[in-house]
C-alpha positions as CSV (number, residue, x, y, z in Angstrom):
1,X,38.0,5.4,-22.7
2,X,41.8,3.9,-23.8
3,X,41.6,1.3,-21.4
4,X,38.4,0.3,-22.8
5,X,39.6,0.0,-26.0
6,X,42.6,-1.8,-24.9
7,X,41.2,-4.3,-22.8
8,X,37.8,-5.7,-23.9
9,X,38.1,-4.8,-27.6
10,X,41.4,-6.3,-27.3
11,X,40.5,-9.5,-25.6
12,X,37.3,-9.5,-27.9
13,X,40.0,-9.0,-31.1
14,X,42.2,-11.1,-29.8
15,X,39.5,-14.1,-29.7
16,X,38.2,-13.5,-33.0
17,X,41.8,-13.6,-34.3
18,X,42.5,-17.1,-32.9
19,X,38.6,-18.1,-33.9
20,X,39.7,-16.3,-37.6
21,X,43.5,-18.8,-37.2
22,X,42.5,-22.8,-37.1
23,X,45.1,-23.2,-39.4
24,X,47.4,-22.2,-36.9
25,X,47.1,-25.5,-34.7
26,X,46.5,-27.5,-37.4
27,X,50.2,-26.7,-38.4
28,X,51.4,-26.5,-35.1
29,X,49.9,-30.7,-34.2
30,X,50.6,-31.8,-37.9
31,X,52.7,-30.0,-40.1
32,X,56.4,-31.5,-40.4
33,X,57.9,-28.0,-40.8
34,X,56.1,-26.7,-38.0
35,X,57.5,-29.4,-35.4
36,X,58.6,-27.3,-32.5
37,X,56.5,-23.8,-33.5
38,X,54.1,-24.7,-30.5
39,X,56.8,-24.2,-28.3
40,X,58.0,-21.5,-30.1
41,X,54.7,-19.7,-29.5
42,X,54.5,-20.8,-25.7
43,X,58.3,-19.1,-25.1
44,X,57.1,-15.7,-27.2
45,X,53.3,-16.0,-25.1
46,X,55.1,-16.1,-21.7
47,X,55.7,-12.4,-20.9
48,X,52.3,-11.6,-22.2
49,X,51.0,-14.1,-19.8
50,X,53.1,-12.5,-17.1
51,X,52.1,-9.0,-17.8
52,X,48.3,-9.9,-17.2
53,X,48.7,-11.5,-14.5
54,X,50.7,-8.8,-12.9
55,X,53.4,-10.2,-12.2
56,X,55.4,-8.3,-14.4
57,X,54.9,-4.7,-14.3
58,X,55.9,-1.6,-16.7
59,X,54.8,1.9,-15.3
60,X,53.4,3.9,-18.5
61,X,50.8,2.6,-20.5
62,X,51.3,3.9,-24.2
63,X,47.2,3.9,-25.2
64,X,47.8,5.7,-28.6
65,X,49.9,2.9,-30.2
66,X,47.8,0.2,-28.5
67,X,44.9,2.1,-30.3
68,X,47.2,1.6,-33.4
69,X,48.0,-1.9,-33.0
70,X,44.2,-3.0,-32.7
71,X,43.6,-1.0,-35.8
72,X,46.4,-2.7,-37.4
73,X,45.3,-6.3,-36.2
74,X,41.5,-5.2,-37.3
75,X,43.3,-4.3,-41.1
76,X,45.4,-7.9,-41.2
77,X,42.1,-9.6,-40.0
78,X,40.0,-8.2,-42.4
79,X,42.8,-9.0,-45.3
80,X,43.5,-12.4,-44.6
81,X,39.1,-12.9,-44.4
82,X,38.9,-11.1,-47.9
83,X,42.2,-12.7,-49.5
84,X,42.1,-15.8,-47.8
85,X,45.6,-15.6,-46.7
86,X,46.4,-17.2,-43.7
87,X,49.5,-15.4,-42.3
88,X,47.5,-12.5,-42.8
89,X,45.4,-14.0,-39.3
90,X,48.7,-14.9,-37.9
91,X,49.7,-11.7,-37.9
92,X,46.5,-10.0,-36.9
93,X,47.0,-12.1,-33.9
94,X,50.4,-11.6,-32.8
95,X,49.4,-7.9,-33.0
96,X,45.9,-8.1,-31.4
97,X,48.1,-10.1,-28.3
98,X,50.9,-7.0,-28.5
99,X,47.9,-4.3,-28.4
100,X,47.0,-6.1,-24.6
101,X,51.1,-5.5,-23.7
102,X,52.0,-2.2,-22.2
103,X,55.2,-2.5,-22.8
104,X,58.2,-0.1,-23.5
105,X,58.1,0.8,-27.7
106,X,61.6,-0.8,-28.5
107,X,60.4,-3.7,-25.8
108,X,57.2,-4.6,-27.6
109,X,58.6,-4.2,-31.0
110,X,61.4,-6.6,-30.6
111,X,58.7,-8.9,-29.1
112,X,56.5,-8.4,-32.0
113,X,58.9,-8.9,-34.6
114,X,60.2,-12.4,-32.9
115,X,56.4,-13.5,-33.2
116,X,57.9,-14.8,-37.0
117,X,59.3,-16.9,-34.8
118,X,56.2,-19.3,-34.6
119,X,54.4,-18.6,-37.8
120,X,53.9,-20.8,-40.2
121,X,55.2,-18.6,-43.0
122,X,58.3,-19.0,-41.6
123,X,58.9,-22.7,-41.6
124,X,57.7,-22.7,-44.8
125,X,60.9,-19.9,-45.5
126,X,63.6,-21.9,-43.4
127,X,62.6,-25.5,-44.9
128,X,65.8,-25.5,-46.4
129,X,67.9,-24.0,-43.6
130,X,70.0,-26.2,-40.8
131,X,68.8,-26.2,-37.6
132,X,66.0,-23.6,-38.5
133,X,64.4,-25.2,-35.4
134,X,66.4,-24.1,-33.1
135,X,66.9,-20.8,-34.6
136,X,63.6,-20.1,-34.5
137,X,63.1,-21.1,-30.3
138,X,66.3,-18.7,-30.1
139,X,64.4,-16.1,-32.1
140,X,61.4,-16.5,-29.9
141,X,63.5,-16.8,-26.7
142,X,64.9,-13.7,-27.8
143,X,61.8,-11.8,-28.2
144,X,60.3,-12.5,-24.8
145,X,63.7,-12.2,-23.2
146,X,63.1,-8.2,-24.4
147,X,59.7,-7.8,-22.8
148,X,61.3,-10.2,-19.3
149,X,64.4,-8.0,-18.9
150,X,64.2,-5.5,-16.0
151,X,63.8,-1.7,-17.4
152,X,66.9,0.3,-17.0
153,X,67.8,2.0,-14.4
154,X,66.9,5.6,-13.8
155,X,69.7,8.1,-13.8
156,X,69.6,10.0,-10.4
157,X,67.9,13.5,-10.7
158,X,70.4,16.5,-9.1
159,X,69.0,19.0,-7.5
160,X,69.0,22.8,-8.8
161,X,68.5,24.2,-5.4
162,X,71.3,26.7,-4.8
């Protein structure tokens, strides 16, 4: 039943987020501040795109927080419809997107938390700030370097056989 909810209602979320975002690509093709958030948002995408492709594998699913994060995405979706507030959408999708990752907690949280990284809001927040370009690839780098990193190794389990 998790898996369900995770993938269909997920993918289904996730397509009404981007339907629910135009102003997204609108920002990222025209808006001066937003001049390298496209690529910004292809460098935080990646892992994603490797995850669902299987090329990138985690062993546990966590189906309770994904459960969360779709209920999370459905709140900022409905807010930004009723408010009219566009990052609202942004976010609803960067956290429909992190509901289809099955990704380690800390993992998917860094991951989620670089998705400022291309968001309008924030180029609108680092006008002012040198190179907030490049701080902002770094930040997105950043983020999908957490999800592309190999998990840690396992300590070895001793034996209690005596």
């Amino acid at each position: 039943m998790i898996r369900a909810l995770t993938s269909p209602a997920g993918l289904t979320l996730t397509l009404a987020t981007l339907a629910a975002s135009p102003s997204l690509t609108d920002a990222f093709l025209h808006a001066p501040l937003e001049r390298f958030s496209i690529l910004s948002f292809l460098i935080w995408l990646a892992p994603l795109v490797l995850l669902l492709s299987n090329r990138l594998k985690f062993t546990a699913s966590h189906p309770s927080r994904s459960s969360t994060l779709v209920a999370l995405a459905l709140l900022s979706l409905t807010a930004s419809a009723l408010l009219s507030i566009h990052a609202l959408a942004h976010t609803a999708l960067a956290l429909a997107l992190a509901a289809l990752c099955h990704a380690p907690h800390l993992r998917l949280a860094l991951w989620l938390v670089a998705a400022l990284a291309w968001m309008p809001a924030s180029g609108w927040l680092t006008a002012t700030w040198p190179a907030a370009a490049a701080i902002r690839l770094a930040i997105a780098s950043l983020g999908a370097l957490a999800l592309l990193l190999p998990p840690p190794p396992k300590p070895p389990q001793h034996s209690t056989l005596a």
